[in-house]
N, C-alpha and C positions, 0 to 999 in steps of 0.2 A: 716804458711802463705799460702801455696800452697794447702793444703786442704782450707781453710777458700776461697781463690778461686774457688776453685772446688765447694764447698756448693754453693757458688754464683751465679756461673754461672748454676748449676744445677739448683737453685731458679729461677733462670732469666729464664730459656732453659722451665722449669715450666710453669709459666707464659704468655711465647710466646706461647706456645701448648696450654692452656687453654685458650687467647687470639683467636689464630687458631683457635678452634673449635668453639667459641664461631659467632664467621665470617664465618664458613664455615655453622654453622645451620643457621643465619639471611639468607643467599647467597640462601640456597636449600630454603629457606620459599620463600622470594622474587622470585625466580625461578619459583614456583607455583602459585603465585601471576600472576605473566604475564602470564603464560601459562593460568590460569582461567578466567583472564582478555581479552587475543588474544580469545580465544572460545568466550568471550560473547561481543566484536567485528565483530566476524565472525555472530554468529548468526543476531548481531544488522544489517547489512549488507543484511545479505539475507533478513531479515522481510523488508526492504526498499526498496528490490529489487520486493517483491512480491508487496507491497503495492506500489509503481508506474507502474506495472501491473497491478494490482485493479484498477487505476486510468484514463490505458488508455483504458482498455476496457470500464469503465463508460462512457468516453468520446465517444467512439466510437457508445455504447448505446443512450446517451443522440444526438447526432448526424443526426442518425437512424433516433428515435422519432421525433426529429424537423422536418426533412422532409417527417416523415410519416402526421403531422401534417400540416404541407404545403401544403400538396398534399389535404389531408382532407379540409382543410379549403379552398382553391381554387374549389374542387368538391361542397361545401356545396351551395360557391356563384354562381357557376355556375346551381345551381339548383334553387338557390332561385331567379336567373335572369331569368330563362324558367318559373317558377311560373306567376311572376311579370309579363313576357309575354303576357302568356295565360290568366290571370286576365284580362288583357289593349284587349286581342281582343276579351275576353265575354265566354271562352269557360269554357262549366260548371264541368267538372267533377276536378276539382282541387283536389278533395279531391282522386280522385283514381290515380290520377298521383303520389303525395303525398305518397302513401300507397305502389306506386310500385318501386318509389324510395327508400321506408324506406326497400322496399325488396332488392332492388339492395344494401345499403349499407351493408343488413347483409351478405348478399354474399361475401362482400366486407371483 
């Protein structure tokens, strides 16, 4: 009788260890799992970090240009009203006013 216990619970004691390892290899997998998982977290992370850097310097870019654009378009009509001027009081050489302004914007 006492043997046939012993068999048993050695059976049993078995089982549990086989059980055990069996949980302790899922545990190390899963373990690696998150760890490969947090890395491509962190990387997802930084590339969002970079790309709303990318985005405020565009802005900042786009910004720039609007008021370089501003500027331009204000200088343009401001030229095309001296034109329009000197058309209205006769004065002939338009076309070399014209030419020295197309100098002054490359300057520009």
């Amino acid at each position: 009788q006492k043997l046939r216990e012993l068999i048993m619970t050695q059976i049993s004691n078995g089982e549990l260890w086989g059980r055990l390892t069996d949980v302790s290899g899922r545990e190390l997998l899963e373990r690696r799992n998150l760890v490969q998982a947090s890395h491509q977290v962190s990387e997802k992370e930084s590339r969002v970090e970079n790309l709303r850097d990318d985005v405020q310097r565009e802005q900042e870019a786009k910004q720039k240009l609007q008021l370089w654009k501003k500027a331009k378009t204000r200088w343009l009509t401001d030229l095309e009203e001296r034109m329009n001027h000197f058309k209205r009081i006769g004065m002939g050489k338009i076309e070399d006013l014209v030419l020295e302004a197309q100098a002054v914007q490359e300057e520009i």
